[in-house]
C-alpha positions in Angstrom: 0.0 0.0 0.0 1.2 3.3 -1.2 2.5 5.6 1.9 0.0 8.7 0.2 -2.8 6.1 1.1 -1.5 5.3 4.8 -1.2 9.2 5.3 -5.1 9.2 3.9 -6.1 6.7 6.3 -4.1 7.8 9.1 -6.0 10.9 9.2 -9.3 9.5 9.5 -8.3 7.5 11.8 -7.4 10.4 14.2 -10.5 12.2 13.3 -12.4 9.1 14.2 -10.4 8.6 17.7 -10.9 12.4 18.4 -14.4 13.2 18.2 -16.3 10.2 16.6 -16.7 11.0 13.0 -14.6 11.8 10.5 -15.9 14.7 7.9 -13.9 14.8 5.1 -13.7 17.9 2.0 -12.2 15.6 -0.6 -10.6 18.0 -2.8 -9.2 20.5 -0.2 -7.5 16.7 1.5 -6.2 15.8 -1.7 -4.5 18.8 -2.3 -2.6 18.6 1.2 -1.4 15.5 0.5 -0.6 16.1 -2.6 -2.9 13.2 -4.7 -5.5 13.4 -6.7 -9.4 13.0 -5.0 -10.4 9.5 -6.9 -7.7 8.4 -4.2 -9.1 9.3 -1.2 -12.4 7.9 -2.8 -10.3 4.5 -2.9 -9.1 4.2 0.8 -12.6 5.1 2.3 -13.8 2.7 0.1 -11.2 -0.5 0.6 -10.4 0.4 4.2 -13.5 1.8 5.9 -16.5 -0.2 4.6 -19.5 -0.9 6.1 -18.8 -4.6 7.0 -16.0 -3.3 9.3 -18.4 -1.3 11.4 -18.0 2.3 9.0 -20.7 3.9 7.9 -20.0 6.5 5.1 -22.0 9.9 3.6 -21.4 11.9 0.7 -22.9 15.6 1.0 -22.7 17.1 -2.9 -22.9 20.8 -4.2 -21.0 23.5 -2.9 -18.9 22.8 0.6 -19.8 19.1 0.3 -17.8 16.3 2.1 -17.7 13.2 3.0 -18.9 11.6 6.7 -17.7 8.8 8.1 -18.9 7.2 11.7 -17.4 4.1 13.4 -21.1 2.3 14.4 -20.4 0.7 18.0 -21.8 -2.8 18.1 -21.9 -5.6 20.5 -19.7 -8.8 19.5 -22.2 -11.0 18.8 -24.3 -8.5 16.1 -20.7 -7.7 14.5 -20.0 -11.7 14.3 -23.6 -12.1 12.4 -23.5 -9.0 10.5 -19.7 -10.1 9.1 -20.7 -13.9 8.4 -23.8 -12.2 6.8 -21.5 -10.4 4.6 -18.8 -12.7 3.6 -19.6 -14.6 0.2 -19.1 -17.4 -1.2 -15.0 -17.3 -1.6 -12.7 -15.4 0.6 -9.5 -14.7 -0.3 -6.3 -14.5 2.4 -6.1 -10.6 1.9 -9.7 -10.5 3.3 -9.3 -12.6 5.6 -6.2 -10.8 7.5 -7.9 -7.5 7.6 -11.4 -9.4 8.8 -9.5 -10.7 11.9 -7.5 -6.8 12.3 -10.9 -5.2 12.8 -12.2 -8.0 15.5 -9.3 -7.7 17.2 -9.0 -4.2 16.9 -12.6 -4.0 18.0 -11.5 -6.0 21.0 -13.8 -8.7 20.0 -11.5 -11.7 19.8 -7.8 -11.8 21.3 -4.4 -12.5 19.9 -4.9 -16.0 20.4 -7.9 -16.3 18.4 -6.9 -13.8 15.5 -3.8 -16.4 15.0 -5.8 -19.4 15.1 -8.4 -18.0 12.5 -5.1 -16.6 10.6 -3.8 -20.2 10.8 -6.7 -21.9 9.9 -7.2 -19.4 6.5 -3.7 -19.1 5.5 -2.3 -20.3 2.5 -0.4 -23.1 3.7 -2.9 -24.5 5.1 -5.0 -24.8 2.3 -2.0 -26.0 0.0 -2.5 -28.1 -3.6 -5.9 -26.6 -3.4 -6.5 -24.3 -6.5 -7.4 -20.5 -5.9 -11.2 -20.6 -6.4 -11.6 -23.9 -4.2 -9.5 -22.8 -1.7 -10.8 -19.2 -1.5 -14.0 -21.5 -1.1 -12.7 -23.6 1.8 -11.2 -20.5 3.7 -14.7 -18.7 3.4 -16.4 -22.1 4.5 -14.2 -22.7 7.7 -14.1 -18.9 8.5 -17.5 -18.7 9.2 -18.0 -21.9 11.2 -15.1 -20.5 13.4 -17.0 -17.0 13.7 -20.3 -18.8 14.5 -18.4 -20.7 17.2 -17.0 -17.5 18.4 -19.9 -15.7 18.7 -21.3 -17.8 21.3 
């Protein structure tokens, strides 16, 4: 990941830890950090969407900007609401950042984020080819979430 994107993300992550929201002018961002908008459009997107608790606004016309709110749930409504989400194939990319936002939610410890990282790593699911194994990982994480979730 580019270091333009962590400085995107890094700053709405401090809004968000400061006062709960993040409101973002997308041009006047860009232009401090020297990118172009479509950017910014592409880290709220990959790294704050809605599965991962974010909720996100876009005001148009003149002064418009874009919202963003952490929703606060209890573990067991993120648990449903992420094995609600999660389709039919999962890749190991998805996965990782799945288990950062539990744990970084507090919602499962270090020991469980490496035994779900364990149990959807590549290695684990060698000599299986990419669509069955994205299949398999998908499969196994959900079980493992249900099971957590109690």
């Amino acid at each position: 990941m580019s270091s333009v994107s962590n400085a995107i993300a890094r700053m709405i992550l401090e809004m968000l830890e400061e006062t709960g929201d993040a409101e973002i002018q997308r041009n006047l961002m860009a232009q401090s950090l020297g990118c172009v908008p479509s950017q910014i459009n592409y880290v709220i997107a990959s790294r704050f969407p809605p599965e991962q608790g974010y909720i996100v606004e876009s005001r148009r016309g003149g002064g418009g900007c874009i919202r963003i709110r952490r929703v606060k749930t209890d573990r067991g409504t993120a648990f449903l609401a992420l094995i609600n989400a999660l389709g039919p194939r999962l890749d190991e990319f998805t996965l990782r950042a799945h288990i950062a936002n539990l744990f970084g939610q507090d919602f499962i410890d270090e020991q469980a984020a490496a035994l779900l990282r364990a149990a959807g790593c590549s290695a684990a699911l060698r000599g299986l080819s990419p669509p069955v194994g994205d299949a398999l990982r998908a499969s196994i994480f959900k079980q493992m979430l249900l099971t957590l979730s109690r």
